[in-house]
N, C-alpha and C positions, 0 to 999 in steps of 0.2 A: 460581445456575447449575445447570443439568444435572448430575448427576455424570455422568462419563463413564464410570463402568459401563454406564449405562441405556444408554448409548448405542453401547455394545460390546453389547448384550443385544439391542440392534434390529438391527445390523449384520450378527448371528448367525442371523438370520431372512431375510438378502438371500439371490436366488440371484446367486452373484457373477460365473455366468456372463452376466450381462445388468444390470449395473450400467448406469445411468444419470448424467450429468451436469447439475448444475441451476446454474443461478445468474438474477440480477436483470438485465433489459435494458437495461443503462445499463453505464455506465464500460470498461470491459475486456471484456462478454461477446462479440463481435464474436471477438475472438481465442480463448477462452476455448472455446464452442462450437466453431470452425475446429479446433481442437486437438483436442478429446477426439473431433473425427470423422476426422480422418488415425487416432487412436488406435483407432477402431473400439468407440467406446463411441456410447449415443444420446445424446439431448441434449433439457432441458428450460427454455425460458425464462419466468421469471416475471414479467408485467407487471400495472398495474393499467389497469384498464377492457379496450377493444378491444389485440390484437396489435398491435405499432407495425409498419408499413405499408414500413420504411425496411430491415426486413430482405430483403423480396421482390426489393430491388437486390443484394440479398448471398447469392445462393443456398447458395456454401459454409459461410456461416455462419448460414445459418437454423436454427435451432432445428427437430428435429423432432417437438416438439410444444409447445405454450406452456398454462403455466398462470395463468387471469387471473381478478385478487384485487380486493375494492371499496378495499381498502387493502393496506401493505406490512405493517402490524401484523397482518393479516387473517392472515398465515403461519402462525401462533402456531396457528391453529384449523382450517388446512388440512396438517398435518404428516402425516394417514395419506395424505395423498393423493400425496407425497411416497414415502414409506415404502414404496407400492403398488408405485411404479414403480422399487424400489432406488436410491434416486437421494442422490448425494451431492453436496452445495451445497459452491461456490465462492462464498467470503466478498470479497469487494471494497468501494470506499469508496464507491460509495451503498447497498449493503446494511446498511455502519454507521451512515452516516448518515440513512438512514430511516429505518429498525426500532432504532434503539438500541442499547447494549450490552446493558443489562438483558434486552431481549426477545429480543435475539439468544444470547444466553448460555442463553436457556431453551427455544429451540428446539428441539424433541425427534424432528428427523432430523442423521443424521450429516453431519459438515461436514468438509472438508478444512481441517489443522491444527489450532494448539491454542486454542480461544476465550480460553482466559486471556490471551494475548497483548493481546486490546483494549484490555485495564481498563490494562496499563501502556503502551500508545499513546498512548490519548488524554487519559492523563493525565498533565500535563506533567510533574509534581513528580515522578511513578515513571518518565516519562521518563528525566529527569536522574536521577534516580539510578542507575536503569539502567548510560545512558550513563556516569558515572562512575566505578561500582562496574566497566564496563570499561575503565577507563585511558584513554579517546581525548578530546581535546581537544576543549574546548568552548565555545561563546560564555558571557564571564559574564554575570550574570545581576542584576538589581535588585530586591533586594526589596521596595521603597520607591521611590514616586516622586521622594520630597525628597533622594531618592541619586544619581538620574541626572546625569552628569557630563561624558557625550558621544551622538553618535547611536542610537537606539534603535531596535528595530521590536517592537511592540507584537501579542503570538500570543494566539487566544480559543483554548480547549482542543478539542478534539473536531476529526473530520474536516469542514474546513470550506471547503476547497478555496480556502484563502488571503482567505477573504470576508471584510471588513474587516478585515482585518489597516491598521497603518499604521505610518510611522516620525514619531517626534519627536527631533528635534536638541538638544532639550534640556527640562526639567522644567516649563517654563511652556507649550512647545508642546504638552507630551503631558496635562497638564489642559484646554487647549483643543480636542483632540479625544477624548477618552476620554467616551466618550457610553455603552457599552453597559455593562449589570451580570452581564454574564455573567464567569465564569473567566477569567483572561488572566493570561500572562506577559511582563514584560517584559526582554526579550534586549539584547544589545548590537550591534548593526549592523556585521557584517564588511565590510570591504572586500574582495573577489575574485572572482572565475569561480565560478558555482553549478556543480556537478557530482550530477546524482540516480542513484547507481549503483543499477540491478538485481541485485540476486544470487538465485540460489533452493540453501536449503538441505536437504538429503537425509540424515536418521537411518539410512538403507536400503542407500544406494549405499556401493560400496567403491572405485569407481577413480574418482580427479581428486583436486582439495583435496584432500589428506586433514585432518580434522579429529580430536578425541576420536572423536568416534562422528559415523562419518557423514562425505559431503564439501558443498563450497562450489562454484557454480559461480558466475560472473559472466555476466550474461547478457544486458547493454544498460548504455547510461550516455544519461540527457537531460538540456537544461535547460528548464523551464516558459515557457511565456508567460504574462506574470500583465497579463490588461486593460487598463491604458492604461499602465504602470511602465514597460512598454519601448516606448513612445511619446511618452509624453507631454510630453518636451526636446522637441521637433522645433518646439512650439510656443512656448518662452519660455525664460526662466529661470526658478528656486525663486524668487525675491521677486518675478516677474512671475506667474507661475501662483497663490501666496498671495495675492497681491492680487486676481487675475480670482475667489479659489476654487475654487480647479482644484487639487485633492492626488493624487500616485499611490494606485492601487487595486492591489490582487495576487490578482482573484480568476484564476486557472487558466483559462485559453482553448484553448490549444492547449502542442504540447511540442516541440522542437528536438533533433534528433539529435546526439552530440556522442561524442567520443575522447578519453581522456586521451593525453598525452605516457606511452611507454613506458616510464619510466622510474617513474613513480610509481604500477602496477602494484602492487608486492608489496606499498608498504603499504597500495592498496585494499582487497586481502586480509589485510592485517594487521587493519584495521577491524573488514571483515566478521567476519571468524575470531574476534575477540576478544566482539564484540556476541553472535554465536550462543551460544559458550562462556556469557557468563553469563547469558543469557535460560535456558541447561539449568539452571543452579545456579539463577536466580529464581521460575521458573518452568516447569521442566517442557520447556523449549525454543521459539523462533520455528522451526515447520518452513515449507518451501517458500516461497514468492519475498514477497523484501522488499526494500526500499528505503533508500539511508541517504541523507538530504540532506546535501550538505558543502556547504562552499566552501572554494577553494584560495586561498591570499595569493601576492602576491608572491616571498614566504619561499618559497613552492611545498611550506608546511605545510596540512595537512587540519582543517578545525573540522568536526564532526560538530554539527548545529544540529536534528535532525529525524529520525527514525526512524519507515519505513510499512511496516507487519507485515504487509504483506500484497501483493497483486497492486498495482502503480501503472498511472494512465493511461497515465505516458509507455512503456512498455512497448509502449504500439499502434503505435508505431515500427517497430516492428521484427516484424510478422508474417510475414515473409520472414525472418525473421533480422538479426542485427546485426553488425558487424564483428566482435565478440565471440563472440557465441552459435555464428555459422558456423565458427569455428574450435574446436567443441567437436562440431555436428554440422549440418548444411546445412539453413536455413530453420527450423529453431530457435526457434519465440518462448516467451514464456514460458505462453500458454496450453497450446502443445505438450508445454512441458515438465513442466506439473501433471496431465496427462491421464498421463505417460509414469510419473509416480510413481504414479501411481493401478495403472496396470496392472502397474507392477513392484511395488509392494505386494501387489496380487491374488496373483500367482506365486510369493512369497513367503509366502504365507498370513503377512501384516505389516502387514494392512489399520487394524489397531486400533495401528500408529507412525504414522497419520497421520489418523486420524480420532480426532474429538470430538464 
């Protein structure tokens, strides 16, 4: 990785009257660019081959200038060109998952947050420990397939936008489909309402949350649509659909806007509050918006299954704002809101709490 001196030593060389915003044209940048130009910063989109064609429907969110690479690895070797234009990258999950962590961690312009947060994203085992070492309940977990006991769902590691993911109901199902040799964990299959809360957290700010250092804002809550999983009853049953060969998929298609019940509020922030706290202690801190995936039971108890350090899709929900976000400040989304840290960092000459 970078040290992040070098990268307070480039950052020292911006004029910060004329910072730039960069990120990949894919996942979130739509919001992302709309944001940091209400915030009155420019804006730089990176794609590979020609400009994608589908921003010229989106005037507010075009990009005011695009830079285009023969690949995403190609970054690694276009970083003065970056650097030229003061420009600080918005890390989102096809930037991790094209360029890698490895390449991404050694990118030598500065990036909003802290890059050490990938290494324990996407990997499941520093996940859970994570999650553990903060106190929030969690799905158990199998170390062993000849353990499994009840329903399963079966996670490969890395951002993989639910791509073969699958569930086995029991120990002879999940050797008849466990086909890939990549990393994978096997979890235990909640039963309840997914809930993907937004939060974005702030080392800088002093009024809201209040946290140790810094506050928490909540800023959006979705559920995913994962490919045919919430479809695919409508055509059978499970011993009818096994027999045609027809299994749910979960890759992510689209996202669902959603409210919790008022009432189970404080401990969304009790979550939040606890995950940031020991991401500081692990790591140096998760700054700016992240994701926790739960699901609620019955019990109307919270499992924390899933942690994204970073901007999520379902966040595109809400570039007006969310029922949430607007009661914190009107049309609020979260691209708005990492452009707002950017600028409040600038004014605070604080720009090295949020760059890496």
């Amino acid at each position: 990785m970078i040290p992040k001196e070098d990268i307070w030593e480039i950052l020292k060389g911006y004029d910060k009257d004329d910072l730039t915003i960069a990120t990949i044209c894919s996942h979130s940048s739509l919001q992302i660019f709309n944001g940091a130009r209400q915030e009155g910063f420019k804006t730089i989109g990176i794609c590979i081959g020609q400009p994608p064609k589908f921003y010229d429907a989106f005037p507010l969110a075009k990009p005011d200038k695009f830079i285009c690479l023969d690949s995403y690895k190609a970054l690694l070797d276009h970083s003065d060109a970056f650097v030229e234009e003061n420009a600080i990258i918005i890390p989102h999950g096809s930037l991790v998952e094209y360029l890698g962590i490895e390449k991404f961690e050694a990118l030598a312009v500065p990036t909003f947050g802290n890059r050490r947060v990938l290494a324990w994203e996407s990997d499941r085992e520093m996940e859970r420990e994570w999650l553990l070492k903060a106190g929030v309940n969690v799905p158990m977990r199998f170390e062993r397939a000849e353990d499994i006991d009840r329903p399963v769902i079966v996670k490969y590691h890395g951002a993989k936008g639910g791509k073969g993911f699958f569930i086995a109901k029991s120990k002879d199902e999940f050797s008849s489909k466990m086909s890939s040799q990549a990393k994978y964990t096997i979890q235990e299959f909640i039963l309840g309402t997914r809930y993907y809360i937004h939060f974005f957290y702030s080392p800088i700010r002093r009024e809201g949350y209040r946290l140790k250092k810094g506050t928490l804002d909540m800023l959006g809550i979705d559920r995913r649509v994962e490919s045919n999983a919430d479809e695919i009853f409508r055509i059978g049953s499970m011993p009818e659909l096994a027999e045609a060969g027809i299994y749910p998929s979960f890759v992510v298609t689209g996202n669902l806007p959603l409210v919790l019940r008022e009432s189970l509020l404080p401990r969304a922030f009790e979550l939040g509050e606890r995950v940031v706290e020991t991401s500081l202690e692990l790591f140096g801190g998760m700054l700016g918006p992240f994701s926790l995936e739960t699901i609620v039971t019955d019990d109307l108890e919270f499992k924390v299954f899933e942690i994204s350090a970073r901007i999520v899709a379902g966040t595109n929900l809400y570039i007006s704002g969310s029922p949430y976000s607007d009661l914190v400040e009107r049309d609020l989304s979260t691209g708005k809101r990492i452009a707002q840290e950017v600028r409040l960092a600038r004014e605070m000459n604080a720009l090295s709490e949020i760059i890496t």
